[in-house]
C-alpha positions as CSV (number, residue, x, y, z in Angstrom):
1,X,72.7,108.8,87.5
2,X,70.7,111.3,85.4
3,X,72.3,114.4,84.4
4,X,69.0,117.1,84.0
5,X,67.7,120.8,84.3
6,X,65.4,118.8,87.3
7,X,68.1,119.1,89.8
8,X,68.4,123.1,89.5
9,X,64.7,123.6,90.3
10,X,64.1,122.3,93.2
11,X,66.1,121.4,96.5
12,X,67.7,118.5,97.0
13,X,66.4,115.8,99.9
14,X,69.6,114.8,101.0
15,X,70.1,111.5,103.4
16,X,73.3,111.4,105.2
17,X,75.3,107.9,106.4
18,X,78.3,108.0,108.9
19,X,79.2,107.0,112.2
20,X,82.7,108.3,113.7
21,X,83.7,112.1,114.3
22,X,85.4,112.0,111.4
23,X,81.8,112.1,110.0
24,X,80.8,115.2,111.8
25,X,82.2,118.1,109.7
26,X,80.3,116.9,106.7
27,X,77.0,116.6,108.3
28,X,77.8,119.8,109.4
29,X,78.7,121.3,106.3
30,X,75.6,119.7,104.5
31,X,73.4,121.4,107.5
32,X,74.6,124.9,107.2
33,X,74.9,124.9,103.4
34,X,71.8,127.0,101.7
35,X,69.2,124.5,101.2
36,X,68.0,126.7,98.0
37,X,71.4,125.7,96.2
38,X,72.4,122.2,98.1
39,X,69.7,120.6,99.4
40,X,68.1,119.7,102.8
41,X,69.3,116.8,105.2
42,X,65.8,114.8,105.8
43,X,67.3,112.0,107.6
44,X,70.1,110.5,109.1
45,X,71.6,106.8,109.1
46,X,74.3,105.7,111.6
47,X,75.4,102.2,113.3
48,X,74.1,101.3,116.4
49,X,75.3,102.1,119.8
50,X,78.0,100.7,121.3
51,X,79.3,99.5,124.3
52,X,82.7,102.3,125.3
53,X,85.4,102.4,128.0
54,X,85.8,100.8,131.2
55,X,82.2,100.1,131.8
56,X,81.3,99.4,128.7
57,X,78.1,101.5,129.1
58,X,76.4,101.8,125.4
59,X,77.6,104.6,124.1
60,X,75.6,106.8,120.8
61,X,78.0,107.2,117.4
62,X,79.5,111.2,117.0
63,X,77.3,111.1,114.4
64,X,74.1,110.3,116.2
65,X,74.6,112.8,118.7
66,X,74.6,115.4,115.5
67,X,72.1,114.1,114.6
68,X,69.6,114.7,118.0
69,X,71.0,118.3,118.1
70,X,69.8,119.1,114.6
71,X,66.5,117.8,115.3
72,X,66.7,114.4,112.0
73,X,65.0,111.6,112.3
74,X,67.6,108.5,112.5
75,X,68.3,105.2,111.5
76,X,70.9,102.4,113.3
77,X,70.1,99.5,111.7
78,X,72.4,96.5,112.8
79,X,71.7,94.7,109.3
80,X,71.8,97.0,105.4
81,X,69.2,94.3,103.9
82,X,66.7,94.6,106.9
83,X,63.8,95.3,104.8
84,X,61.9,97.5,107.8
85,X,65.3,99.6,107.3
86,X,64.9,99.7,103.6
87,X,61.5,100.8,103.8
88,X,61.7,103.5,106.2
89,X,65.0,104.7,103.9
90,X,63.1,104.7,101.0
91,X,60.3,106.7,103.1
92,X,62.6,109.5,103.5
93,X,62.5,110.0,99.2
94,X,66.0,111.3,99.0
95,X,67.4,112.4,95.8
96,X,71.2,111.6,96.7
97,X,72.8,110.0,99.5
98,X,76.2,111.8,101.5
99,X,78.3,109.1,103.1
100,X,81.1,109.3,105.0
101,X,83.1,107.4,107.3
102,X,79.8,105.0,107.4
103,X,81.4,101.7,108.0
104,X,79.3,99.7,106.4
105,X,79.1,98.3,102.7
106,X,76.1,99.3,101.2
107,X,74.2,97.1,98.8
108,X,72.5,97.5,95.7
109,X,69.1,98.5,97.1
110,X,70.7,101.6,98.7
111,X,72.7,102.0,95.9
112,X,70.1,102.1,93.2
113,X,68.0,104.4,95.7
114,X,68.8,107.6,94.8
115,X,68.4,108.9,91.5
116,X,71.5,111.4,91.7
117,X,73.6,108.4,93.3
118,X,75.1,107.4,96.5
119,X,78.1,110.1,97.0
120,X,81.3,109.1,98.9
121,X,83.9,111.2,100.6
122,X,87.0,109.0,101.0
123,X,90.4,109.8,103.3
124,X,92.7,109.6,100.3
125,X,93.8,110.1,96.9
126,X,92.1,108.0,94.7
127,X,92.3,105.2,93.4
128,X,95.5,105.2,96.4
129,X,94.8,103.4,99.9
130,X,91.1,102.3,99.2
131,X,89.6,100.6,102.3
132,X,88.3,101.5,105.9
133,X,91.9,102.7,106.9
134,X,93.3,105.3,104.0
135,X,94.7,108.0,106.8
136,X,96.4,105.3,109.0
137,X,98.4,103.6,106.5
138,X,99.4,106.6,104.4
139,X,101.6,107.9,107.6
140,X,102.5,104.3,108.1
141,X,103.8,104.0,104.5
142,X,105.8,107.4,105.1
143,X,103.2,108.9,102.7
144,X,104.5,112.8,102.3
145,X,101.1,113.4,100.3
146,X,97.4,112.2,100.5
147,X,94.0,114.5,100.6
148,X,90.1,114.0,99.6
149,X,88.0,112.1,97.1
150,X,84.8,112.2,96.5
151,X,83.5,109.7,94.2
152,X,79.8,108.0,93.0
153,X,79.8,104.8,95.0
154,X,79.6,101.6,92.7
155,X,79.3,98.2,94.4
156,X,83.2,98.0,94.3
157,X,85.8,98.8,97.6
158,X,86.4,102.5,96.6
159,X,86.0,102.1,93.1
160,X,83.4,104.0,91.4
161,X,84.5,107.3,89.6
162,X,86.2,110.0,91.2
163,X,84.5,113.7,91.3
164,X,86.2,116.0,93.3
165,X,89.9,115.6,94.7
166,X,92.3,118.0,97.2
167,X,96.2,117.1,98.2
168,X,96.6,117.8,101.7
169,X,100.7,117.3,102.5
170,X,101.6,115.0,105.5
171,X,104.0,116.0,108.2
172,X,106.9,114.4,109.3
173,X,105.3,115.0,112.8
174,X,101.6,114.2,111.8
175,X,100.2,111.5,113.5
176,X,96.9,109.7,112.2
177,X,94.4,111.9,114.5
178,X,96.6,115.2,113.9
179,X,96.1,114.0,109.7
180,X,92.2,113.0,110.1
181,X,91.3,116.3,112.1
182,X,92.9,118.3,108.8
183,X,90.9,116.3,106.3
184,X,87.8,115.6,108.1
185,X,86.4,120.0,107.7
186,X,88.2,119.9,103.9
187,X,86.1,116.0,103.3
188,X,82.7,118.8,104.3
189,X,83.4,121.4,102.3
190,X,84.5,119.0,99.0
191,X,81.4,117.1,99.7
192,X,78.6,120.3,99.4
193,X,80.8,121.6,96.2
194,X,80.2,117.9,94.9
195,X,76.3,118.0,95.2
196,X,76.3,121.9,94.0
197,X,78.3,120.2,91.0
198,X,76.3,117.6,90.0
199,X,73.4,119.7,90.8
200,X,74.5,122.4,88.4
201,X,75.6,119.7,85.6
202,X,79.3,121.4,85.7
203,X,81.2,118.0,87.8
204,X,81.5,115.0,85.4
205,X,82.8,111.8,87.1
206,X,86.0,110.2,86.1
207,X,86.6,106.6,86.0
208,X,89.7,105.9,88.6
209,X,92.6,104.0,87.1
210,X,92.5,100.7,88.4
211,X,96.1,99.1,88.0
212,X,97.2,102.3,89.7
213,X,95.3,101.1,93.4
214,X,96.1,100.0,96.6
215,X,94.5,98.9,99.6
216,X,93.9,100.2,103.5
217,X,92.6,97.2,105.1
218,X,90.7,98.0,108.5
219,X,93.2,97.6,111.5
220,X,93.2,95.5,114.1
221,X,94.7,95.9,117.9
222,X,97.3,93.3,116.7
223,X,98.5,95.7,114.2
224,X,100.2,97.9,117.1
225,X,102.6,95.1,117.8
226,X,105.9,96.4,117.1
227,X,108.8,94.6,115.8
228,X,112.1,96.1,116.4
229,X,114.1,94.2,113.6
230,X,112.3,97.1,111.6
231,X,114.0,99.8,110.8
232,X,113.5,103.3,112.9
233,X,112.3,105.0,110.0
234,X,109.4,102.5,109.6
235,X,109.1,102.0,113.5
236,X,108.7,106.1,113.6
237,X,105.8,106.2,110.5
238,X,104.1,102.6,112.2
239,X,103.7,104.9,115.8
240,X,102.2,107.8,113.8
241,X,99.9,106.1,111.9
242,X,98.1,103.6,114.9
243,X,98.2,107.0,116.6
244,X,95.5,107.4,118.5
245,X,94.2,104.3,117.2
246,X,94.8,101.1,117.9
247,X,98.0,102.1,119.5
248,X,101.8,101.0,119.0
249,X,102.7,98.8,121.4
250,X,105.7,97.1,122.9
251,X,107.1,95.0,126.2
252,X,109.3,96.3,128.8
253,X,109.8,92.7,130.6
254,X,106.3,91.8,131.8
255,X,105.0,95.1,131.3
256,X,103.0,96.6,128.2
257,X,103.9,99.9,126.8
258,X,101.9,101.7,124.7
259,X,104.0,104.5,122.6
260,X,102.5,108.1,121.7
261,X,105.6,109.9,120.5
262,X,108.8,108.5,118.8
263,X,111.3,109.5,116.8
264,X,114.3,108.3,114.6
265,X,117.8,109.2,116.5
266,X,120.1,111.5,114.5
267,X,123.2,108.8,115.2
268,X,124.8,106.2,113.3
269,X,124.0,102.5,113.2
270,X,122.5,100.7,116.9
271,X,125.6,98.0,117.5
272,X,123.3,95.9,119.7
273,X,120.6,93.4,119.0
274,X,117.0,95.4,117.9
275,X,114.8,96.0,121.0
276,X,117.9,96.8,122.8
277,X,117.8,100.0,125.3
278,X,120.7,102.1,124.4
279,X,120.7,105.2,126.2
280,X,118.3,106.8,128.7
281,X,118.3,110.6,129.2
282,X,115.4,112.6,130.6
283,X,113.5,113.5,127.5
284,X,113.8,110.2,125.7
285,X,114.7,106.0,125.5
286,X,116.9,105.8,122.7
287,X,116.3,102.1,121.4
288,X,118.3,100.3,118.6
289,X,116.3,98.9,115.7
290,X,116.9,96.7,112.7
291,X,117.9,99.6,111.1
292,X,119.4,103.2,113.0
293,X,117.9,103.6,116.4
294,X,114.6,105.1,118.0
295,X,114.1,107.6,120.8
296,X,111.1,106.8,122.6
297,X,110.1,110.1,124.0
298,X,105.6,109.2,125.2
299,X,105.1,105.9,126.9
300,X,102.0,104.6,128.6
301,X,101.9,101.5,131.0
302,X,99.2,99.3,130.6
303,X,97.4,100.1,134.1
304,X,98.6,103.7,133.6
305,X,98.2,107.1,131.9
306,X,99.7,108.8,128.6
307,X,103.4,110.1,130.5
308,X,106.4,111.8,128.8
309,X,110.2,109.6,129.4
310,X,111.4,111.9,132.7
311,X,107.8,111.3,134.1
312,X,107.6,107.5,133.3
313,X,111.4,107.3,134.7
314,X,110.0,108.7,138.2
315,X,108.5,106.0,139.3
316,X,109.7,103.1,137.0
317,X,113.1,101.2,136.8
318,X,114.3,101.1,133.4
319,X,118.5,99.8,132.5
320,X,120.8,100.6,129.8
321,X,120.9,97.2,127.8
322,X,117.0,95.9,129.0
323,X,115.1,94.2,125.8
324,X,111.6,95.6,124.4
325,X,110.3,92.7,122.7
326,X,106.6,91.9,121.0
327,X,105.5,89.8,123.8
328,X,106.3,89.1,127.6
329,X,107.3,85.6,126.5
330,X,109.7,87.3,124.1
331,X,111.6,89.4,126.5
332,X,114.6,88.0,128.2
């Protein structure tokens, strides 16, 4: 990356990659900022359509559908080393290239493209939770703290040197979605006052301390299992953070739950095996846990919808003493 008096005299042609809304604030950002002092989006590259909800009718990325409003020319390409992808990229001259929430690992041609660099915005505070899932394991982990990177992407996971970073606190009520929707507008705004940076020479990358890292592998639907011999505390964060996605989930005899809203129960130690129903009032479940017990206050059937405890109870049968378990084949 060159660091000259070029980059003040002219504005910037700026390509942006991402794919989910969590994308959309800093494409928006980057479209309403002065082009004079940031730069001009000239195209836009997001992953292909897919196939969403019941009918699995293909459906365009948040991004894309920016995108068509504003008027960019897009890419989807279904491979990074397609060289017809490549060469319409490299069409589109840009002088940096914005990326968040892409979803893709971008190689060494796209890399090198640029001659002000490929620039990041990551859900966390670096060199902490690098990887596709920073938000969702932070509230898993009970995180109290996390914010926004943004960093010059090397061919690394998350680890080329940090530019700009903001704390953003965690709630003890925040759930993944509630966390991303904060940082998502603050990841727009860091990433225009990271090109005006670099474009005035006053932002200097710092290399990240590596033995300080940790990883936020991507998460899969088999990550919402939940396993009661945990303790309430952890059960509590683990709800939080697959909140909205992939969902916490648990069995009721032969039926799947999926839980939206838990929390720890301000009582002593659960005396019954973990899983165990111990109480039922009409706001909540109160489960016992490995640790403390659980009040299980948002529950959603597998064939149902999103209901609170004194609407699920309405038309389901649940006992005092009943076992969640993982798995149907688990439960008694």
């Amino acid at each position: 990356m060159r660091y000259h008096a070029v980059w003040m005299d002219k504005p910037l042609r700026i390509v942006f990659m991402g794919t989910p809304e969590f994308a959309v604030p800093s494409l928006q950002a980057l479209l309403r900022a002065d082009p004079e002092t940031v730069g001009r989006v000239v195209g836009v590259v997001t992953q292909p359509d897919r196939p969403k909800g019941r009918g699995q009718q293909l459906a365009p990325p948040p991004i894309k559908v920016l995108a068509q409003q504003a008027g960019l020319p897009i890419l989807q390409p279904a491979k990074m080393k397609d060289p017809d992808f490549l060469d319409a990229l490299r069409s589109w001259i840009p002088d940096v290239i914005a990326v968040t929430a892409f979803g893709r690992i971008l190689p060494p041609a796209i890399l090198d493209l640029p001659p002000m660099g490929c620039i990041n915005v990551h859900g966390s505070l670096l060199p902490k939770y690098r990887g596709a899932a920073p938000i969702q394991w932070a509230v898993i982990n009970g995180e109290t703290e996390t914010g926004i990177t943004t960093m010059l992407m090397d061919p690394g996971l998350d680890t080329g040197p940090m530019l700009l970073r903001e704390p953003v606190p965690i709630n003890s009520a925040d759930t993944a979605g509630d966390l991303a929707a904060r940082l998502a507008p603050l990841g727009g705004r860091l990433l225009v006052e990271t090109i005006v940076g670099l474009k005035r020479g006053t932002l200097r990358p710092t290399p990240q301390d590596h033995a300080k890292a940790t990883l936020a592998p991507l998460l899969k639907k088999e990550d919402g299992m939940l396993d009661w011999k945990d303790g309430a505390a952890a059960l509590s964060n683990r709800i939080r953070g697959l909140t909205p996605w992939p969902g916490a989930y648990t069995y009721h005899g032969e039926e799947r739950w999926q839980l939206w809203r838990a929390q720890t129960a301000p009582v002593g130690c659960a005396e019954a095996a973990p899983g165990t129903i111990l109480e039922i009032t009409k706001d909540a479940l109160r489960v016992a846990t490995g640790k403390g017990s659980l009040l299980l206050q948002e529950i959603q059937p597998a064939s149902g919808k999103r209901l609170n405890v004194s609407q699920y109870l309405a038309g389901h049968r649940v006992a005092v003493g009943a076992r969640l378990a993982p798995s149907p084949l688990a439960a008694p």
